[in-house]
C-alpha positions in Angstrom: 17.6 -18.0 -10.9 15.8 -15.3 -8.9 16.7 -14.7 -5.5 13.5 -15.9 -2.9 12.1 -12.6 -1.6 9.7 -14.6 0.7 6.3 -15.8 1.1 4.5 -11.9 0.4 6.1 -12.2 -3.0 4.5 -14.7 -5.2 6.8 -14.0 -8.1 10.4 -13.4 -7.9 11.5 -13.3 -11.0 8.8 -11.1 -12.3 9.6 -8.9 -9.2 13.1 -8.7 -10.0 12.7 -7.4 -13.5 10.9 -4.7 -12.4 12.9 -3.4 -9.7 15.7 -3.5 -12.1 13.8 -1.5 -14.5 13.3 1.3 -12.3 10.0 0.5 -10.4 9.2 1.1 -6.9 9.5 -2.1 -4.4 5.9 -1.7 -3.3 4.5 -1.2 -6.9 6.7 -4.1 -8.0 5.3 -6.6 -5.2 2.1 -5.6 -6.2 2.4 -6.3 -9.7 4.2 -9.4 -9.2 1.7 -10.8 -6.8 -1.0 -10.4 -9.5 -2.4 -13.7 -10.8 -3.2 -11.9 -14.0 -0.1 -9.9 -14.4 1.7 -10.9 -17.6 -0.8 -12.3 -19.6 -2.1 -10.4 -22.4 -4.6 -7.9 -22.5 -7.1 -6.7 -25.3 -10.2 -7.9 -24.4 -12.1 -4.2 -23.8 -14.0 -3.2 -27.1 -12.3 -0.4 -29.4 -13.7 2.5 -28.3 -14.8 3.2 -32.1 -17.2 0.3 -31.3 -19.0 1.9 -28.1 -22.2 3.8 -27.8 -21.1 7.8 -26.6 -23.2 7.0 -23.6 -20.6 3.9 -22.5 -17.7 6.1 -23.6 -19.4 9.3 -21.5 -19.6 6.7 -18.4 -15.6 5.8 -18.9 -15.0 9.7 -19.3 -17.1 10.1 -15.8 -15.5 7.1 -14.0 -11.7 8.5 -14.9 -12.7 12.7 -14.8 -12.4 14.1 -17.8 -14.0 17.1 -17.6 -16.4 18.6 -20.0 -17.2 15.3 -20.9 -20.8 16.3 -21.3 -20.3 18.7 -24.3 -17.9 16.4 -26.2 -19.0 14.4 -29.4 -18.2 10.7 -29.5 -15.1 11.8 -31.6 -14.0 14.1 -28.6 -14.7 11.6 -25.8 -12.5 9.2 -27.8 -9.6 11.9 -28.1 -10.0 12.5 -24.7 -10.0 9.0 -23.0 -6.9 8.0 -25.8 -5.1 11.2 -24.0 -6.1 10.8 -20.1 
């Protein structure tokens, strides 16, 4: 049974685990106070299956520079890297 850490944490066991595995207090609390934490992910299309212009906007929105001279290929190297 996980110890109660108080109303600001929503999730104590979940909070636990992740201070045990190393995280910081604050990232932890975050996480654990996330409705959508622990369910599973995967709904974003492949990147294979995106226009260069969408994968040029996710290049843009993260950094990657040079994005404007890279092939689809490259902006999906790059964004798989980042």
């Amino acid at each position: 049974m996980a110890k109660d850490h108080g109303p600001r944490i929503k999730n104590d066991e979940q909070y636990e685990k992740l201070v045990d595995e190393g995280m910081s207090k604050e990232k932890a609390a975050r996480i654990s106070n996330d409705p959508n934490s622990g369910k599973k992910g995967g709904k974003a299309e492949k990147y294979e299956e995106r226009t260069r212009e969408e994968l040029y906007e996710k290049a843009r929105e993260i950094g990657i520079e040079g994005r404007s001279d890279m092939s689809k290929d490259q902006l999906i190297k790059a964004l798989r890297n980042h």
